[in-house]
C-alpha positions in Angstrom: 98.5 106.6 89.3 94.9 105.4 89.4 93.1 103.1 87.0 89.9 104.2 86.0 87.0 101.9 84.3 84.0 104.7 83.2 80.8 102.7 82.7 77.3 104.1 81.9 73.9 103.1 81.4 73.9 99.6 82.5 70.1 99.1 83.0 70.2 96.6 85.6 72.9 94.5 83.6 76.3 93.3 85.0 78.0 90.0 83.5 81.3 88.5 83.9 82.7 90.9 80.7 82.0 93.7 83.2 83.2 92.1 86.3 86.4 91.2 84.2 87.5 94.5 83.6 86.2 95.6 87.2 88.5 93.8 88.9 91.9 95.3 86.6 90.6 98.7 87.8 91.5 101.0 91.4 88.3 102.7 90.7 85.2 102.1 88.8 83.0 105.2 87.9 79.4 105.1 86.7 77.8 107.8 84.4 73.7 106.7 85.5 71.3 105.3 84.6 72.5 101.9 86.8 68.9 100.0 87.2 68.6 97.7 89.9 71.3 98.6 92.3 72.8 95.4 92.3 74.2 96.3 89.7 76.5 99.1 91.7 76.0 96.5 95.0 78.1 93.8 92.6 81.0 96.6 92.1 80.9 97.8 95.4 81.6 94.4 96.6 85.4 94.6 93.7 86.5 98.2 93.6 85.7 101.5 94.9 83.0 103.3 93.2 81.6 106.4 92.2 78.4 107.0 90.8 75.5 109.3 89.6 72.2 108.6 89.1 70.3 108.8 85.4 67.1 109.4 84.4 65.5 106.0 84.5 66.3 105.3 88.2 64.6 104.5 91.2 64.2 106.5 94.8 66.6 103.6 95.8 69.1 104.8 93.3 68.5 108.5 94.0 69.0 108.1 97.3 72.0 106.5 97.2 73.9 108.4 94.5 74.1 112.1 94.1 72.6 114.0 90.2 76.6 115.2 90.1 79.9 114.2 91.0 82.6 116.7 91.5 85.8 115.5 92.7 89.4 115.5 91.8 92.0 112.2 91.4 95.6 112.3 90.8 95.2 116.1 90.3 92.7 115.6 87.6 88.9 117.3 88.3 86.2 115.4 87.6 82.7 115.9 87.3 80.6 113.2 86.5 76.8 114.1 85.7 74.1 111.6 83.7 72.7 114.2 81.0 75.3 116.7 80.2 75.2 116.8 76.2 78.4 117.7 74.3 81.0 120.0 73.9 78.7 123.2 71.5 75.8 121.3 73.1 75.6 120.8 76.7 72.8 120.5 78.7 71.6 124.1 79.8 71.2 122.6 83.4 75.2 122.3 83.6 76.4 124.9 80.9 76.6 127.9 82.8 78.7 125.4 85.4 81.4 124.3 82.9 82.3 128.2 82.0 82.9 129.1 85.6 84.5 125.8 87.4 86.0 124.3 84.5 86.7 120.3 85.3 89.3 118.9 83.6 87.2 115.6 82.5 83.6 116.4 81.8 82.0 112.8 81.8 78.0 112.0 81.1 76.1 108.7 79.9 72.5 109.1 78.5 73.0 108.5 75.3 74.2 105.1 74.3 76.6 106.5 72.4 80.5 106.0 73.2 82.5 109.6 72.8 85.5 111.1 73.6 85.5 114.7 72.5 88.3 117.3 73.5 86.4 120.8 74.1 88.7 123.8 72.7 86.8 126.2 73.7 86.9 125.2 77.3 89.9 123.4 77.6 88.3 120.5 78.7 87.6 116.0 77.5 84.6 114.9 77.4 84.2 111.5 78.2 80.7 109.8 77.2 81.5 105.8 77.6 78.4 104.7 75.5 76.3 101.7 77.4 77.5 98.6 79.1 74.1 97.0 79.2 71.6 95.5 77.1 68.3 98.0 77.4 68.8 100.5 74.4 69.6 101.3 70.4 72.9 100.4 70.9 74.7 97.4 69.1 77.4 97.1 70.8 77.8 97.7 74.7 80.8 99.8 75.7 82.8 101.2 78.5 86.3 103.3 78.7 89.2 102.8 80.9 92.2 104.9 81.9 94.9 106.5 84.0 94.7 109.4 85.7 98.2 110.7 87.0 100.0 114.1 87.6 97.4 116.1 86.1 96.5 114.1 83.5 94.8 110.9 81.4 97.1 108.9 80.0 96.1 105.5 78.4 92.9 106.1 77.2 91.1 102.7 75.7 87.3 102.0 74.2 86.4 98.4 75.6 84.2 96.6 73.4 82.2 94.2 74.6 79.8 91.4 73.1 77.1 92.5 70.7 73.8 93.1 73.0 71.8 90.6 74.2 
């Protein structure tokens, strides 16, 4: 069993809310958009980490961190991507993708907005943790965390954190 914190859009903020709920997890993924990469440098430091990069990084950022993440966890396939869309609405960059190699968890930031959406038509959760930073619309900054084991998520939580800054 692995315990997963899913974090997005941080915009070169990281506080001791974050770093709390760092620490409680075996991994921490990152869904882009990350800012100043001491952001990821700070996580790196806790926990294992695996990240993509979003549309407002750096060459810094890009360098370091790939556009996608495929990878599988407790025989659970992942892929992690910034700008995906939703389930009826994904991104035309990755929806030809998602019809032939399936992933189990589909996960993408971008949009500020926290969603978990279960995908009938191709069998797959989405996973968009909304934004644990303070750069954006949203109100309220939020993350996910949760299990991964034998195939599948178990445990599933929204962490909300203090109002933005």
């Amino acid at each position: 069993m692995k315990k997963i914190l899913l974090i997005s859009d941080t915009h070169s903020f990281i506080d001791d809310q974050i770093l709390k709920f760092v620490r409680q997890a075996d991994e921490v993924w990152h869904a882009g958009d990350i800012g100043n990469l001491q952001v990821t440098d700070t996580i790196k430091s806790l926990k294992p980490l695996r990240a993509v990069f979003g549309n407002i990084d750096d060459h810094d950022a890009r360098a370091e961190f790939p556009l996608d993440q495929k990878f599988e966890v407790e025989d659970v396939t992942i892929w992690i991507t910034h700008i995906g869309g939703y389930p009826n609405r994904y991104d035309q960059r990755v929806r030809e993708e998602l019809k032939i190699n399936t992933p189990t968890i589909f996960i993408s930031g971008h949009s500020h907005i926290l969603k978990v959406q279960y995908d009938k038509k191709l069998k797959l959760l989405h996973l968009n943790p909304g934004a644990a930073g303070n750069h954006g619309f949203h109100k309220v900054r939020t993350m996910l965390r949760f299990e991964l084991a034998a195939g599948a998520i178990k445990n599933l939580e929204i962490i909300e954190l203090a109002q933005r800054g």
